[in-house]
N, C-alpha and C positions, 0 to 999 in steps of 0.2 A: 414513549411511543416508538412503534421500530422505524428505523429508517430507510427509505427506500429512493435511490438516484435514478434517475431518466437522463439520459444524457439525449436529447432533439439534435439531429443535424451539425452535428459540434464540429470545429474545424477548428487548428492551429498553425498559427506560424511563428516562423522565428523571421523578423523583416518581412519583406517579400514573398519568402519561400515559404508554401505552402507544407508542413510536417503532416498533417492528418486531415483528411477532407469529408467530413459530414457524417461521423461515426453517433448513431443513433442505436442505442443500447437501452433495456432496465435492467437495474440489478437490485433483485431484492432484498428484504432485509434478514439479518443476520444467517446470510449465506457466505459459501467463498467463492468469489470469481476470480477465474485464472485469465490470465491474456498472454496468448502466446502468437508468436510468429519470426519472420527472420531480423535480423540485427536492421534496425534503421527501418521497420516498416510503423513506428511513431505509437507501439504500442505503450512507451516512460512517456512520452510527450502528453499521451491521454490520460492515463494517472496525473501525472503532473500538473494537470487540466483541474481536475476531478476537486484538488481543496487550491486552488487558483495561485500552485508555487510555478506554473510554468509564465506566469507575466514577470517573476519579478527578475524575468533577464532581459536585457537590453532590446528595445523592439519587438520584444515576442507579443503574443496576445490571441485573443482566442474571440471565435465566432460562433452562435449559435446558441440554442439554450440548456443549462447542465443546473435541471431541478434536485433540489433536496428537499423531501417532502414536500413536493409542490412549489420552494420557492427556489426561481433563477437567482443560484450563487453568485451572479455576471451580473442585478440587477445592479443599478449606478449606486443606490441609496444603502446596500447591504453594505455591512462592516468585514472588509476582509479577514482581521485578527479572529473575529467571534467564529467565522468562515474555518479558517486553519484551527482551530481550537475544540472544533466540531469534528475534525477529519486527520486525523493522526497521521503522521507517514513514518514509516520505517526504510531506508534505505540500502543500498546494494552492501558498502563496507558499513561494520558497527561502527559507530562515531560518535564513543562516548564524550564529553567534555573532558580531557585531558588534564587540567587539576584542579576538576572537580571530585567529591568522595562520591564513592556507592551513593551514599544518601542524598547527598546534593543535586547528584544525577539527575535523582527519580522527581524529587522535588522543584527542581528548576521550573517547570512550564508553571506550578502553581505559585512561586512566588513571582514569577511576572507578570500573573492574574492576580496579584495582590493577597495572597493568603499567605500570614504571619505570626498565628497563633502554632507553637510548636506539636500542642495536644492535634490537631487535625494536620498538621504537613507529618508528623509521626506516623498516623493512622490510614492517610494518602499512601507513605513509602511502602509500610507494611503487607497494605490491600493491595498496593500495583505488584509488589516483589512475588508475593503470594501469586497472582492472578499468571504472572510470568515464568513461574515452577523455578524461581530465583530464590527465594526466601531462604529454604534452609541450608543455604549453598553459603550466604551470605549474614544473614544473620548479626554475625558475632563480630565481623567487620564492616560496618557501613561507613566509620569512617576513612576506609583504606582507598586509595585512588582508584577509580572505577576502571579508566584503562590498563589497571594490574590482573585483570581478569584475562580470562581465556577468550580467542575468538567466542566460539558459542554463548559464551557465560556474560561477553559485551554486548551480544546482537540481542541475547534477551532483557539485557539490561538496558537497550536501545526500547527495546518493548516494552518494560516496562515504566520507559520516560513518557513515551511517547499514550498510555490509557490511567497515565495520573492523573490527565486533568479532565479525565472523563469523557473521551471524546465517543462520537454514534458511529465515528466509520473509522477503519484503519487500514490505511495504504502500505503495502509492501512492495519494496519497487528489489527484485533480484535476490530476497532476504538472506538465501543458505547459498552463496554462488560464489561467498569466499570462505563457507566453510569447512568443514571435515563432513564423511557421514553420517559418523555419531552425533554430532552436532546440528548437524542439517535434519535426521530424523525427530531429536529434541523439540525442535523448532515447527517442524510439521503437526507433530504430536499435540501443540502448545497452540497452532494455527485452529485444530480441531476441536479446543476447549472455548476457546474464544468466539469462535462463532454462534456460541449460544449466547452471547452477550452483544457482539459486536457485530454491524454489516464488513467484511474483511475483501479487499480487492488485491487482487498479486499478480505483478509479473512477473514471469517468469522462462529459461531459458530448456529448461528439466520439463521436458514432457510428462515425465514416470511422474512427475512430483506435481504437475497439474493434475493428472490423474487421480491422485491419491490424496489430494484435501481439497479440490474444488467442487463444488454443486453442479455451477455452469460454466463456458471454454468461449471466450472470444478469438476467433483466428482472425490476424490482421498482418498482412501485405498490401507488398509494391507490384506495380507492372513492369516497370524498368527506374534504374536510373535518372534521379533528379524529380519522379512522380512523388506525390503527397499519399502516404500510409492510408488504408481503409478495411475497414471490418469488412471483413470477407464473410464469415460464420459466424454465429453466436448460438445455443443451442448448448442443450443440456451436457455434461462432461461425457455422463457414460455415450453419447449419441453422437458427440463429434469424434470421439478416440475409436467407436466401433462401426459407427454408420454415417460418415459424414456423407450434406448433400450436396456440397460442394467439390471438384474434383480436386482444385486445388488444395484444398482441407487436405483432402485424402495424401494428394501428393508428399506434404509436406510433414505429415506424423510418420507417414513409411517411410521418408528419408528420401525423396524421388527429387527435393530441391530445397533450400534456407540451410 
């Protein structure tokens, strides 16, 4: 079934401090949504919302309700693990498991979901390596340590840990923003195959690069100092990069402030 997030009203904090205040969004399924804005207006902190890693820091915690398929991910009764399992995240630097192999990499999330039969964790690594334009890169070494790969060639091997265990949506939090351009196009190119399988959400710092793999553009700022982050715009990619209705939008793609 595709999957499709509403995010109602949603607000985060860390302690006290309010990060993001009542950002109501939909994003539908197997699209790519980009979320762009200035550094610190709380657009990681709403990903991070999105498969529920932003509580597991000290105090943090989130308000408001953030449907997947109709069910609030935040009700009491829902299973976090099944939650995170569901919603993939790719993060800013690759972070392979460092003496883990190629293969272990990819495999990890399914043997912590308990799958032990080698015939199906082979045919998991295979499908994910493949799905992540890794495969024939790798191939012939999967027992070689995964952190001996290239920036691009780790970040996609992060990718492809991270839709081994099959998950409906996949978080990209800054994905190509430590890599090369060749590598960073790799990645885009690879953003654009996925989405026929995957709901995919990204933020990102690269305007050109929202541009050029997202559907739709979340623009989210601050008023000043110390205020909690808030969707400003949401609205189709081509419509915010050429005809935003907000002036701040405007401001902020032509360079005028962030």
């Amino acid at each position: 079934m595709a999957t499709r997030i509403e995010a109602c009203g949603v607000s985060a904090y860390y302690g006290s401090f309010k990060a993001i205040d009542a950002v109501t969004m939909t994003i539908e399924p197997k699209s790519v949504t980009a979320l762009i804005g200035p550094s610190g207006c709380g657009k990681s902190t709403f990903l991070r919302s999105i498969n529920r890693m932003h509580e597991v820091l000290p105090g943090a915690h989130v308000e408001g309700q953030l449907l997947l398929d109709g069910q609030d991910i935040y009700h009491r009764e829902v299973d976090v693990t099944a939650v995170r399992r569901m919603i993939g995240m790719v993060f800013q630097r690759p972070n392979p498991f460092p003496t883990m192999s190629i293969y272990d990499n990819v495999v990890a999330g399914l043997k912590l979901n308990g799958v032990k039969r080698k015939p199906a964790l082979d045919n998991a690594c295979e499908k994910a390596l493949v799905r992540a334009n890794l495969w024939d890169e790798v191939r012939d070494r999967l027992s070689r340590p995964g952190a001996g790969l290239s920036g691009g060639q780790q970040q996609r091997l992060c990718i492809a840990r991270a839709i081994a265990v099959e998950p409906q949506v996949l978080l990209m939090d800054e994905p190509c923003s430590a890599l090369d351009p060749i590598s960073t196009l790799a990645i885009e190119d690879l953003i654009n195959e996925l989405k026929n399988q995957y709901t995919i959400v990204i933020v990102t710092h690269n305007m050109q690069q929202a541009a050029r793999v997202s559907d739709r553009t979340g623009f989210f700022s601050i008023d000043r100092t110390g205020e909690p982050g808030r969707l400003i715009e949401y609205d189709d990619t081509s419509k915010i990069f050429t005809n935003p209705a907000m002036k701040r939008t405007e401001d902020y793609i032509t360079g005028r402030f962030g």
